[in-house]
PDB file as gemmi writes it, atoms N, CA and C in Angstrom:
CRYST1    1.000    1.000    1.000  90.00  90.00  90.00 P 1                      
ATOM      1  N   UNK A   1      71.516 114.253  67.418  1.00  0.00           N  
ATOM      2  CA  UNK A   1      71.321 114.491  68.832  1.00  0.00           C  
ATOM      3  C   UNK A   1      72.316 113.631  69.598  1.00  0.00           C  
ATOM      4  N   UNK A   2      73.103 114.632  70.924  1.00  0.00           N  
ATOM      5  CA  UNK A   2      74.267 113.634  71.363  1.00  0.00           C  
ATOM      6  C   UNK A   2      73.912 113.843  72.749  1.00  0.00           C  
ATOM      7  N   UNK A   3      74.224 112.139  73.401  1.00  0.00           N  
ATOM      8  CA  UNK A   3      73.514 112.802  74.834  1.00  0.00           C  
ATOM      9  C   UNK A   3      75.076 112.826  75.981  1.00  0.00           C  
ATOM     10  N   UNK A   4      74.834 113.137  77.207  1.00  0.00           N  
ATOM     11  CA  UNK A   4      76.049 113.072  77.743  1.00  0.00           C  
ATOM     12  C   UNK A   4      75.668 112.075  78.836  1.00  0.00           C  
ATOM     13  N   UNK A   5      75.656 111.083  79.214  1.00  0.00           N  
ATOM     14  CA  UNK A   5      75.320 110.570  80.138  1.00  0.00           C  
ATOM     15  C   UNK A   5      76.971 109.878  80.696  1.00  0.00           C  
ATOM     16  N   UNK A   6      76.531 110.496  82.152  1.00  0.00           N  
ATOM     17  CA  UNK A   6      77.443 109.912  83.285  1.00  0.00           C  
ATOM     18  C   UNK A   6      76.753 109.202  84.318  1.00  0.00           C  
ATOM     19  N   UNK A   7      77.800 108.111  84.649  1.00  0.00           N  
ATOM     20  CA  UNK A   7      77.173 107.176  85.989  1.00  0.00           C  
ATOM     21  C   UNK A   7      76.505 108.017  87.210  1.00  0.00           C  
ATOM     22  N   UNK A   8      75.947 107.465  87.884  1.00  0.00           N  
ATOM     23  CA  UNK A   8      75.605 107.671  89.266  1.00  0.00           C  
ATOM     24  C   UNK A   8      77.093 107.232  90.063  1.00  0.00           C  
ATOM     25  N   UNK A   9      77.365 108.526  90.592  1.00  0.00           N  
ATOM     26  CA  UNK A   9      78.313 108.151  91.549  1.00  0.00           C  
ATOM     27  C   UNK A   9      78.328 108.426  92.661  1.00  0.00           C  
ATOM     28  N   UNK A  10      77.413 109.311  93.316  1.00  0.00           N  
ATOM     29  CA  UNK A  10      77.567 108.883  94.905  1.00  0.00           C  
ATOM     30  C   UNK A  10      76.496 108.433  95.301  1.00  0.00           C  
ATOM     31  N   UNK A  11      75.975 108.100  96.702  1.00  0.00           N  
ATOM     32  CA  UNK A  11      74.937 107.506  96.953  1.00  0.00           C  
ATOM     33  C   UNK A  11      74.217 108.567  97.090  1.00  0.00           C  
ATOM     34  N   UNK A  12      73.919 109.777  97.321  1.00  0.00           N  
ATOM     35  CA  UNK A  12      73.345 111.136  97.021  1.00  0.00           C  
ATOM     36  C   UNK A  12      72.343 111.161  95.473  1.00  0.00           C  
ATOM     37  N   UNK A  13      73.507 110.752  94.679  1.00  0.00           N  
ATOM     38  CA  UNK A  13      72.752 110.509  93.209  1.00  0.00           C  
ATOM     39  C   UNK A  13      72.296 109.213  93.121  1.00  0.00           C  
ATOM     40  N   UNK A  14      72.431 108.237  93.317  1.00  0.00           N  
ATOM     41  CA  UNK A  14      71.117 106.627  93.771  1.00  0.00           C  
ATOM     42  C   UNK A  14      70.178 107.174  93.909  1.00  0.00           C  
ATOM     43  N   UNK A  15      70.103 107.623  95.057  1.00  0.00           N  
ATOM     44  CA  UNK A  15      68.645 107.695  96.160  1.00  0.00           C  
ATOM     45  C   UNK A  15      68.320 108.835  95.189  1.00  0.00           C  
ATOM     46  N   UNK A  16      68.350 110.004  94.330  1.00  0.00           N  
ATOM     47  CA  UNK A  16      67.732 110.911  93.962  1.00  0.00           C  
ATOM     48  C   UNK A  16      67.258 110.418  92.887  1.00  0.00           C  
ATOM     49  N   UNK A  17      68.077 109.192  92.063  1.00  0.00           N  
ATOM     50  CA  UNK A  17      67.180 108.425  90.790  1.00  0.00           C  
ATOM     51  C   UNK A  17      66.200 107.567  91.294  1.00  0.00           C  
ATOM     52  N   UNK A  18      66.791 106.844  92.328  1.00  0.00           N  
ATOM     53  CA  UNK A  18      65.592 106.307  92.888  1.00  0.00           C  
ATOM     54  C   UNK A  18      64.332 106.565  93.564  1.00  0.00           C  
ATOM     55  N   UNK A  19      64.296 107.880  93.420  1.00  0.00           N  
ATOM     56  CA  UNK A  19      63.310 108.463  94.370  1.00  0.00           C  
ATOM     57  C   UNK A  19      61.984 108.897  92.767  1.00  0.00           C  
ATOM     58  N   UNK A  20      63.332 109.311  91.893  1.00  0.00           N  
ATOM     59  CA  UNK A  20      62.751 109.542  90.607  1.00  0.00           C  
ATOM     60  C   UNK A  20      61.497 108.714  89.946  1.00  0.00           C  
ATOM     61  N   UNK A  21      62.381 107.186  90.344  1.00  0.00           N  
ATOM     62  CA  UNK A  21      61.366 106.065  88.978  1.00  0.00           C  
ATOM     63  C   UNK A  21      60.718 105.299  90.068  1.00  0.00           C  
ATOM     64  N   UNK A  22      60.436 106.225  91.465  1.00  0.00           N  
ATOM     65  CA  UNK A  22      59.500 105.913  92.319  1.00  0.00           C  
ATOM     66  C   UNK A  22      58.192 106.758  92.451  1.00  0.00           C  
ATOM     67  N   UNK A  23      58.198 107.566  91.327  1.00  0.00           N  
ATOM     68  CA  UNK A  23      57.087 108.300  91.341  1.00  0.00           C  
ATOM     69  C   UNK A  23      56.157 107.915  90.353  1.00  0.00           C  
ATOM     70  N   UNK A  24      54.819 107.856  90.404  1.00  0.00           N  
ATOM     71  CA  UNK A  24      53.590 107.293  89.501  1.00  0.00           C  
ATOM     72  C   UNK A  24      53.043 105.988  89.604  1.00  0.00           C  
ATOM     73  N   UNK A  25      52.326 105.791  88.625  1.00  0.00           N  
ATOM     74  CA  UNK A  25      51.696 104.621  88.955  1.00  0.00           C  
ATOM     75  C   UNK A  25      52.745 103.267  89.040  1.00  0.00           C  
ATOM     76  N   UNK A  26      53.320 103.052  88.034  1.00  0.00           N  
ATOM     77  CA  UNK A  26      53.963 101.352  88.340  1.00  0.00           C  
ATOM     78  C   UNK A  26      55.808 101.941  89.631  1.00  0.00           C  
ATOM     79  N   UNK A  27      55.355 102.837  90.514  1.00  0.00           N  
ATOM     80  CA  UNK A  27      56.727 103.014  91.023  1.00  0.00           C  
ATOM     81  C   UNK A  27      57.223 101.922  91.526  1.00  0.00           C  
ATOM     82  N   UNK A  28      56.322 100.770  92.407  1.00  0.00           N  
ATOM     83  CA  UNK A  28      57.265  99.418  92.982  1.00  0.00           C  
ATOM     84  C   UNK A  28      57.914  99.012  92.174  1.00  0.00           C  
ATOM     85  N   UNK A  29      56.889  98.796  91.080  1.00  0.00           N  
ATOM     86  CA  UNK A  29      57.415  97.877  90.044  1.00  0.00           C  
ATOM     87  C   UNK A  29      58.859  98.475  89.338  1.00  0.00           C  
ATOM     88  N   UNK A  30      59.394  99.739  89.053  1.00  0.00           N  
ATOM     89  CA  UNK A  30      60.550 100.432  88.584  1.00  0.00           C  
ATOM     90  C   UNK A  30      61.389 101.129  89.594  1.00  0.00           C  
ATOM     91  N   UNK A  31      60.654 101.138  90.496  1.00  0.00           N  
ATOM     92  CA  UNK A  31      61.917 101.011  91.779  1.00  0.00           C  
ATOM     93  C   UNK A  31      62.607  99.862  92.017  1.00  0.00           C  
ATOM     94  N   UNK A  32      61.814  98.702  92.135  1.00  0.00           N  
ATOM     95  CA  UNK A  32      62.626  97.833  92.031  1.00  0.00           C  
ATOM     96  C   UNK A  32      63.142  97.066  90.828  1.00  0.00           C  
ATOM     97  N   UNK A  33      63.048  97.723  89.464  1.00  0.00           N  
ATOM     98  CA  UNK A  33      63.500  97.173  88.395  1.00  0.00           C  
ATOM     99  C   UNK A  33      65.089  97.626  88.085  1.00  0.00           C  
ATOM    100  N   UNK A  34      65.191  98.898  88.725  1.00  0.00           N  
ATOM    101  CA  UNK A  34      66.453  99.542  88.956  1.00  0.00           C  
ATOM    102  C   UNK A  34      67.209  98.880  90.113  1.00  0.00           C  
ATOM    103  N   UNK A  35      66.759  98.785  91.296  1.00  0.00           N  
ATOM    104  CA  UNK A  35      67.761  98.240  92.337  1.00  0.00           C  
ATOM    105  C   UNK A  35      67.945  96.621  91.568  1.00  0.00           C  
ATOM    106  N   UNK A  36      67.462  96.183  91.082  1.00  0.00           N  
ATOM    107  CA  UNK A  36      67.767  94.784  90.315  1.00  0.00           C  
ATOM    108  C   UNK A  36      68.886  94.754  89.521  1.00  0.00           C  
ATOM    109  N   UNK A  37      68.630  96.001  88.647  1.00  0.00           N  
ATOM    110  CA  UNK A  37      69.443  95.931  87.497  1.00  0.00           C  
ATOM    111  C   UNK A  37      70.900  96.686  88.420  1.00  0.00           C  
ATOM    112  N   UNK A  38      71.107  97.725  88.999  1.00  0.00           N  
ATOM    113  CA  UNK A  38      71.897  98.085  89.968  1.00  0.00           C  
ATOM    114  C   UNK A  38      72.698  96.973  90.606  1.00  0.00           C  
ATOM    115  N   UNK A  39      72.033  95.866  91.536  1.00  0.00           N  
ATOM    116  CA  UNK A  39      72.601  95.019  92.030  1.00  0.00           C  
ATOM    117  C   UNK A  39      73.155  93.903  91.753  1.00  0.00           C  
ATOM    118  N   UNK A  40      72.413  93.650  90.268  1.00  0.00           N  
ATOM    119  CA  UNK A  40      73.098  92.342  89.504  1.00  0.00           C  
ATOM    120  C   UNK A  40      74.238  92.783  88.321  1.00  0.00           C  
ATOM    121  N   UNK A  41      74.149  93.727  87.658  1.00  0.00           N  
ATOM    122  CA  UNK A  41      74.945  94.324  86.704  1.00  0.00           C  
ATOM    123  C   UNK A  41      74.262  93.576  85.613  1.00  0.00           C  
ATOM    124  N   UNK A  42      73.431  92.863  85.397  1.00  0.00           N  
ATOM    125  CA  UNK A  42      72.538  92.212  84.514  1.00  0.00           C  
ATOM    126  C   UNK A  42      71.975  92.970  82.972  1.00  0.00           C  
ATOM    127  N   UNK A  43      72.132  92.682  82.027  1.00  0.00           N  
ATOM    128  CA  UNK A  43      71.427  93.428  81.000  1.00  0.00           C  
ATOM    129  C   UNK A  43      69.888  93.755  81.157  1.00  0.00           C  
ATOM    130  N   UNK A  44      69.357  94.459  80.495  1.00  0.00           N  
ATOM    131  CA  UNK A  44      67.602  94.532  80.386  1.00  0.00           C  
ATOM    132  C   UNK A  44      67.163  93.228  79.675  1.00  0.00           C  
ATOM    133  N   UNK A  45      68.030  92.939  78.650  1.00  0.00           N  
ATOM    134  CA  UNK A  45      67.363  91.471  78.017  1.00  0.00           C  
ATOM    135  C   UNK A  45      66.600  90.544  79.182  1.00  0.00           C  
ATOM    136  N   UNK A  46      67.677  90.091  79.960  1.00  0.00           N  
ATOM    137  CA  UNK A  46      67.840  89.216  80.804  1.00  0.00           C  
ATOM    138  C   UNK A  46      67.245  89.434  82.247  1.00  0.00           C  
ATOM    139  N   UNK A  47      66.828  90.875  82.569  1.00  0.00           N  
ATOM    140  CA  UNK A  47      66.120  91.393  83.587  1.00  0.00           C  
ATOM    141  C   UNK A  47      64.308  91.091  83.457  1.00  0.00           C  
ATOM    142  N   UNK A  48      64.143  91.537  82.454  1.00  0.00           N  
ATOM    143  CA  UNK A  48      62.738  91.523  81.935  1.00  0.00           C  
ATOM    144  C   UNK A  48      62.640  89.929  81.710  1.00  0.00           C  
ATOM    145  N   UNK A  49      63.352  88.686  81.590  1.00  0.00           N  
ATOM    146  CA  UNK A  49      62.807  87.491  81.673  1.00  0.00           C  
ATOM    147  C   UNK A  49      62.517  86.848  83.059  1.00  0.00           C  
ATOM    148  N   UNK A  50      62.979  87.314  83.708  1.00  0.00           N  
ATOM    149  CA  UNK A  50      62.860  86.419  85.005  1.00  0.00           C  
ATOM    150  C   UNK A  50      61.217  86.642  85.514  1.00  0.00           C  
ATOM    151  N   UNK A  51      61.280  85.597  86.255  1.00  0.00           N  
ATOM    152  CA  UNK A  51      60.148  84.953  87.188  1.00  0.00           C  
ATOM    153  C   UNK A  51      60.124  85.111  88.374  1.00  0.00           C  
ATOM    154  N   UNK A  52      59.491  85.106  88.889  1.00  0.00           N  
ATOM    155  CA  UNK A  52      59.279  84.848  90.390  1.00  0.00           C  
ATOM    156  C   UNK A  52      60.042  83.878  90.606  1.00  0.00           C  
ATOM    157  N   UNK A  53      60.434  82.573  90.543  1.00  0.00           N  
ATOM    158  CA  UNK A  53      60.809  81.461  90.754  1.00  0.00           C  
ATOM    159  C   UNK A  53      62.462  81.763  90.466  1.00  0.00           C  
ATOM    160  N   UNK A  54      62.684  82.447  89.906  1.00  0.00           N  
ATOM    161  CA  UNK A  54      64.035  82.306  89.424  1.00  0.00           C  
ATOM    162  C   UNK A  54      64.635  83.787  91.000  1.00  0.00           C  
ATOM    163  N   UNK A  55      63.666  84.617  91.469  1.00  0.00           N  
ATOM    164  CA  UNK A  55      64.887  85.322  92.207  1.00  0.00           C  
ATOM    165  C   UNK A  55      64.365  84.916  93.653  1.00  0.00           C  
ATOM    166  N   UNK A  56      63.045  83.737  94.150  1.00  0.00           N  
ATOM    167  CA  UNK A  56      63.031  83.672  95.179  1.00  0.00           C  
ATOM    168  C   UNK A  56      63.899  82.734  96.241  1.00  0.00           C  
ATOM    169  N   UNK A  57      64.923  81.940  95.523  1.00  0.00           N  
ATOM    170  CA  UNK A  57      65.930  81.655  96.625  1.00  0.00           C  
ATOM    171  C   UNK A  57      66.773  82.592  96.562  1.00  0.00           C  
ATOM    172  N   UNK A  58      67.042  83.420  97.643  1.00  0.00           N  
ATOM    173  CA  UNK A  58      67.913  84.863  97.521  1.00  0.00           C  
ATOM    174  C   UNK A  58      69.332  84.103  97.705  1.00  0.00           C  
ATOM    175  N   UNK A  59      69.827  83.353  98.192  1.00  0.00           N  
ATOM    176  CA  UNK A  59      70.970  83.179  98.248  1.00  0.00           C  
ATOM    177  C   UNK A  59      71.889  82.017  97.266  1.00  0.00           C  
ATOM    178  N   UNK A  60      70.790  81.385  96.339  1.00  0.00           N  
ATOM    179  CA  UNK A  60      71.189  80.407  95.468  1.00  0.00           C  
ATOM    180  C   UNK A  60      70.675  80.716  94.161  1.00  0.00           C  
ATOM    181  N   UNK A  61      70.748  82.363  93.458  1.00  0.00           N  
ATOM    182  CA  UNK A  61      69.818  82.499  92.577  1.00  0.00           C  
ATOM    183  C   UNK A  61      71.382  82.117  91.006  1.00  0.00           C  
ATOM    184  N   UNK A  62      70.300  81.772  89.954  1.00  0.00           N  
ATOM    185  CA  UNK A  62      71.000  80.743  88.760  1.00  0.00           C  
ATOM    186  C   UNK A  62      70.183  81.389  87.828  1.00  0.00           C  
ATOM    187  N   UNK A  63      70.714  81.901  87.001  1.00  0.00           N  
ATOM    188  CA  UNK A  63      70.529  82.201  85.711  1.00  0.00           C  
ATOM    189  C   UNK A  63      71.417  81.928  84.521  1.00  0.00           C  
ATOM    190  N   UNK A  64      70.409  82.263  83.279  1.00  0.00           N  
ATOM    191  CA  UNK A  64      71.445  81.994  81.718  1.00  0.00           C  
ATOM    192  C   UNK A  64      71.429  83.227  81.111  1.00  0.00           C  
ATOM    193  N   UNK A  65      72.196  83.588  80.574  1.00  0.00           N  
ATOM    194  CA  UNK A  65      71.849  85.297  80.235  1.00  0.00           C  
ATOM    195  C   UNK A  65      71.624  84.923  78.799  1.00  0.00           C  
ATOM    196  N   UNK A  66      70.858  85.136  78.489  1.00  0.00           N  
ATOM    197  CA  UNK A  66      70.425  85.253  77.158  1.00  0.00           C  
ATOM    198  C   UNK A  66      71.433  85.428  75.455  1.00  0.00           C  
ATOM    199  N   UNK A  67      72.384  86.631  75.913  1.00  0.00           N  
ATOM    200  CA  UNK A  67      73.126  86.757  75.179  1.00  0.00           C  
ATOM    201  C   UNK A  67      74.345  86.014  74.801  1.00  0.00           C  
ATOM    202  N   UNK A  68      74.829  85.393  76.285  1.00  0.00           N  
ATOM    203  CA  UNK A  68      76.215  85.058  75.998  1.00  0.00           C  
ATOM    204  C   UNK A  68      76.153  83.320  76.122  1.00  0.00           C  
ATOM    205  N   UNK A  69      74.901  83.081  76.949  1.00  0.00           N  
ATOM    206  CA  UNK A  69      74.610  81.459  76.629  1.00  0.00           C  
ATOM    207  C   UNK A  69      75.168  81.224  78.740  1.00  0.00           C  
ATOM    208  N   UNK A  70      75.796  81.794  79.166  1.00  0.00           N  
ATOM    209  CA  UNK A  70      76.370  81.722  79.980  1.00  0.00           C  
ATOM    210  C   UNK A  70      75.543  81.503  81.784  1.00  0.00           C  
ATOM    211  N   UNK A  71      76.063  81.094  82.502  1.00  0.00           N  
ATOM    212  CA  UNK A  71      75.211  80.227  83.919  1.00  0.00           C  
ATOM    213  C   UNK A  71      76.016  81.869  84.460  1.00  0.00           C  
ATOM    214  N   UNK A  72      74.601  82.175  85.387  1.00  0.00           N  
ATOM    215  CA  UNK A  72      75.486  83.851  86.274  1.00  0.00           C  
ATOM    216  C   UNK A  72      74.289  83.425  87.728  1.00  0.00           C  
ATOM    217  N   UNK A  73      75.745  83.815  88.968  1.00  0.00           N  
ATOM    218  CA  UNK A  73      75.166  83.153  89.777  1.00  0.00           C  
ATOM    219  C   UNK A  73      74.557  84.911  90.654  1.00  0.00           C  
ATOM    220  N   UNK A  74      73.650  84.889  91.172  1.00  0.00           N  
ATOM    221  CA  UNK A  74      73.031  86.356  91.039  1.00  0.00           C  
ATOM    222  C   UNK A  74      73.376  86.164  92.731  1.00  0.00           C  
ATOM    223  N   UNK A  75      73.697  87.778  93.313  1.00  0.00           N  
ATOM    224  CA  UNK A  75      73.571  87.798  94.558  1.00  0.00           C  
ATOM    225  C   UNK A  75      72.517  88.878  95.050  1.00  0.00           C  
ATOM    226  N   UNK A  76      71.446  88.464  95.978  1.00  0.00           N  
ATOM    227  CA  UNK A  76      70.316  89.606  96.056  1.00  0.00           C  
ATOM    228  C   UNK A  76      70.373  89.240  97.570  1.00  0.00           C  
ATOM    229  N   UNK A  77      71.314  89.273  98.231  1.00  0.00           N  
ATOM    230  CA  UNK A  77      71.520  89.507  99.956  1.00  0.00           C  
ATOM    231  C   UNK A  77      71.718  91.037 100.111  1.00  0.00           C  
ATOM    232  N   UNK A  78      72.175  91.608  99.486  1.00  0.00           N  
ATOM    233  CA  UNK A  78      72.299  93.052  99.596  1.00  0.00           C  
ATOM    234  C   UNK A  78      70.647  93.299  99.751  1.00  0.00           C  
ATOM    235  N   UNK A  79      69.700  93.022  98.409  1.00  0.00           N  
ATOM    236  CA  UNK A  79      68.067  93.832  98.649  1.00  0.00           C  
ATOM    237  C   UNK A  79      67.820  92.172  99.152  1.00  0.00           C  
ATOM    238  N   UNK A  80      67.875  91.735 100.166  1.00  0.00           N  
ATOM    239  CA  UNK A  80      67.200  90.879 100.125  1.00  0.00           C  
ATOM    240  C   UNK A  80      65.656  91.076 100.866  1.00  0.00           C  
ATOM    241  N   UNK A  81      65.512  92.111 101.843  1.00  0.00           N  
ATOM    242  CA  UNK A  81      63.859  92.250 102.203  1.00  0.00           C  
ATOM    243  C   UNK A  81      63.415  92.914 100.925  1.00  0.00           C  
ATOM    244  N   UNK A  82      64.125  93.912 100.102  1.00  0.00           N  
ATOM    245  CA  UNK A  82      62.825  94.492  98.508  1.00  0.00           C  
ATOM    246  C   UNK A  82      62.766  93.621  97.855  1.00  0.00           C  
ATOM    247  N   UNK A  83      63.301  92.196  97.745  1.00  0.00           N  
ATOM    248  CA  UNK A  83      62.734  91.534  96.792  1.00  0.00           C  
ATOM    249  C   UNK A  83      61.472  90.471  97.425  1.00  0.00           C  
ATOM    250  N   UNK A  84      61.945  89.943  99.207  1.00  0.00           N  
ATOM    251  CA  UNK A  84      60.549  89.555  99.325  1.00  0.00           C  
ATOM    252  C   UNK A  84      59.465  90.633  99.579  1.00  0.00           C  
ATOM    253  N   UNK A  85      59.514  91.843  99.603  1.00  0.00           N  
ATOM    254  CA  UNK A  85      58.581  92.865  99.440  1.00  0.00           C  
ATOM    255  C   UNK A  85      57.775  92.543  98.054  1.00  0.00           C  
ATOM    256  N   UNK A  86      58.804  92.665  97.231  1.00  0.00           N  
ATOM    257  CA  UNK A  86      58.189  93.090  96.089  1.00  0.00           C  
ATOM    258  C   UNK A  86      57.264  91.647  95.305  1.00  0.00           C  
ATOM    259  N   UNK A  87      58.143  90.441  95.583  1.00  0.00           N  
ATOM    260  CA  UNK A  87      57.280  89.455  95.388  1.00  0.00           C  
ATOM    261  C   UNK A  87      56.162  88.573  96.588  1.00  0.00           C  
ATOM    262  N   UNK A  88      55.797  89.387  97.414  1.00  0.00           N  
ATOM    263  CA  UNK A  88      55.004  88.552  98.520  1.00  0.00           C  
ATOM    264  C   UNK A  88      53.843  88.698  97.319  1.00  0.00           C  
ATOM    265  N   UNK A  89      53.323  87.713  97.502  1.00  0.00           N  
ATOM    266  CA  UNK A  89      51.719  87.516  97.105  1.00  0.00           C  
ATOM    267  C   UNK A  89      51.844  87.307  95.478  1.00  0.00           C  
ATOM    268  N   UNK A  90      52.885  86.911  94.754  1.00  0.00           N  
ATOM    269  CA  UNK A  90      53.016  86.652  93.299  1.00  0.00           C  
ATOM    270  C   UNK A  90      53.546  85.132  93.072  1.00  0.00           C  
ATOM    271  N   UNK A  91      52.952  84.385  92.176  1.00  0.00           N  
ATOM    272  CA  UNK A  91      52.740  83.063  91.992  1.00  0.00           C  
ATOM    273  C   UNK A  91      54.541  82.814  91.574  1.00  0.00           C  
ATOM    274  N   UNK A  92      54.921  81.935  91.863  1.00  0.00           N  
ATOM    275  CA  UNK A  92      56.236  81.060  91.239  1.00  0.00           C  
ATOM    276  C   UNK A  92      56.475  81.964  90.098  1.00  0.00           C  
ATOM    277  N   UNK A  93      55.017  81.029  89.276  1.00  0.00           N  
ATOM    278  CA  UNK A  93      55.192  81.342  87.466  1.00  0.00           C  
ATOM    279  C   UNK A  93      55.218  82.593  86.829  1.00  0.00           C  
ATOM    280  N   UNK A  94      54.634  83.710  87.583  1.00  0.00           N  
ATOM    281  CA  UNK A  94      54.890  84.927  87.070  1.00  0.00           C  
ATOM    282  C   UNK A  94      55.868  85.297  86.830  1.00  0.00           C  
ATOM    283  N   UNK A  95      55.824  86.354  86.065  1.00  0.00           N  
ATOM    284  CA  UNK A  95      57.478  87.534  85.659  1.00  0.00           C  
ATOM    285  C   UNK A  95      57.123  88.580  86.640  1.00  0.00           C  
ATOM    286  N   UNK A  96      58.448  88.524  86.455  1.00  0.00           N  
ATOM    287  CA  UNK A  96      59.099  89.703  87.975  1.00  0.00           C  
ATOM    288  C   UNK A  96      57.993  91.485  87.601  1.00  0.00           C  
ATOM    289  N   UNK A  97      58.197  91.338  86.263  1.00  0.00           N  
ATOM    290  CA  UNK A  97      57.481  92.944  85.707  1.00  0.00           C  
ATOM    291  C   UNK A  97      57.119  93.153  84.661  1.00  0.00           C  
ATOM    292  N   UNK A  98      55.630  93.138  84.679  1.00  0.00           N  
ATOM    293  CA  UNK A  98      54.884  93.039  84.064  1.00  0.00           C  
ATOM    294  C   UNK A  98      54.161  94.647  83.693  1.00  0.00           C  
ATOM    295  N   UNK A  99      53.785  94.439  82.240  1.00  0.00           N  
ATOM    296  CA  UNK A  99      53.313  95.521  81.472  1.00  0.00           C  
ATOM    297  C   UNK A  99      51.916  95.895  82.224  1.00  0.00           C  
ATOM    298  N   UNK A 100      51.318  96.951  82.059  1.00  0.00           N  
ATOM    299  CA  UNK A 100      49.949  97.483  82.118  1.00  0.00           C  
ATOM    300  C   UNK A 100      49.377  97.060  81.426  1.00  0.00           C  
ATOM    301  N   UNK A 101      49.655  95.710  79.893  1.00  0.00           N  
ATOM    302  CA  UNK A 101      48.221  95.034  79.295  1.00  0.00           C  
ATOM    303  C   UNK A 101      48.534  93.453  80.286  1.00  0.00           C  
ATOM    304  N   UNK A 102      49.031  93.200  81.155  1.00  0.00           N  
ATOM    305  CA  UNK A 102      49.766  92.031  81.969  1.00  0.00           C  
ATOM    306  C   UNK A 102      50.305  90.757  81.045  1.00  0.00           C  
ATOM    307  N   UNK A 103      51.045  91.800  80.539  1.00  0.00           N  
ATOM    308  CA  UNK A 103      52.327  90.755  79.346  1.00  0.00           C  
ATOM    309  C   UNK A 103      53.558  91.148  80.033  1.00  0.00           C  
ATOM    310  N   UNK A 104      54.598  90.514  80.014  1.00  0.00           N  
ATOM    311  CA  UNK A 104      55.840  90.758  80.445  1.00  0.00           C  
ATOM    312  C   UNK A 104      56.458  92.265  79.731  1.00  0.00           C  
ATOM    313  N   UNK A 105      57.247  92.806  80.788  1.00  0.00           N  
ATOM    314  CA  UNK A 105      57.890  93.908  79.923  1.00  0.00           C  
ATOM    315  C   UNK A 105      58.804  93.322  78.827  1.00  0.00           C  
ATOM    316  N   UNK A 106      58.771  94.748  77.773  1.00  0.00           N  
ATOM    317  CA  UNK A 106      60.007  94.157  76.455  1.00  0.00           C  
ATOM    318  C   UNK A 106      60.945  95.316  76.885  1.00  0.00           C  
ATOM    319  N   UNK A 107      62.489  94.898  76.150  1.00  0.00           N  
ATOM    320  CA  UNK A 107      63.128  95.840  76.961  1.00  0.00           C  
ATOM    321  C   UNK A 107      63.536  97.629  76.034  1.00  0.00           C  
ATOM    322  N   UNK A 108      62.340  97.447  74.946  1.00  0.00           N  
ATOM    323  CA  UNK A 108      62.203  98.875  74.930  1.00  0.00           C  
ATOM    324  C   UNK A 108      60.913  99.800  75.380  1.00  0.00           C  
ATOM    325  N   UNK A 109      60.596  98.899  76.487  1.00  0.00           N  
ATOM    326  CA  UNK A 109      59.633  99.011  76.966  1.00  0.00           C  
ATOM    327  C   UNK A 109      59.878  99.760  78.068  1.00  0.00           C  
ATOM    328  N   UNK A 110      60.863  99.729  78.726  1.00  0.00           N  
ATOM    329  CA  UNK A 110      61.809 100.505  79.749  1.00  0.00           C  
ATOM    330  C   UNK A 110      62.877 101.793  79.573  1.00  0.00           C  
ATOM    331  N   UNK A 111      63.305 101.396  78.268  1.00  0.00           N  
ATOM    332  CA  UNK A 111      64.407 102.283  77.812  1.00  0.00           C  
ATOM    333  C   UNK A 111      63.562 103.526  78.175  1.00  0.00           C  
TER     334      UNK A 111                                                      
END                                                                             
């Protein structure tokens, strides 16, 4: 089985995926797991670890990416009201997105 997948390239096709993995039950939660991954260029490894604590200074956000060992300095001024949307009322210590048994997502958990 061979698949063909091409980027999203205009903003026509964004908003129509995004409108997509905004439908059902966890849609905040994968609406904004996409504009994340969209805005940081970030792997899923490294998406699915974060915390609350790690993306709520929007303009000083610091991460290690998992894979390469490496310091990546994240910019979330572009979504900066969907991310305090999405985290108002969630503790520091939590993860950003969390499973339906409330364990962190794994990242074939998304694929």
């Amino acid at each position: 089985m061979t698949y063909n997948v091409q980027p999203l390239r205009t903003a026509t096709e964004i908003q129509q995926f995004l409108h997509a993995v905004s439908v059902g039950r966890y849609s905040k939660r994968n609406r904004f797991l996409v504009l994340l991954g969209m805005n940081t260029g970030l792997r899923m490894s490294d998406i699915v670890r974060l915390r609350v604590a790690d993306v709520k200074q929007i303009y000083n956000c610091t991460i290690t990416e998992q894979k390469t060992g490496k310091k990546r300095l994240l910019y979330l001024a572009s979504i900066r009201e969907e991310v305090l949307t999405y985290i108002d009322g969630l503790s520091d210590s939590n993860y950003l997105f969390i499973s339906n048994y409330g364990r962190p997502l794994r990242v074939n958990s998304v694929l």
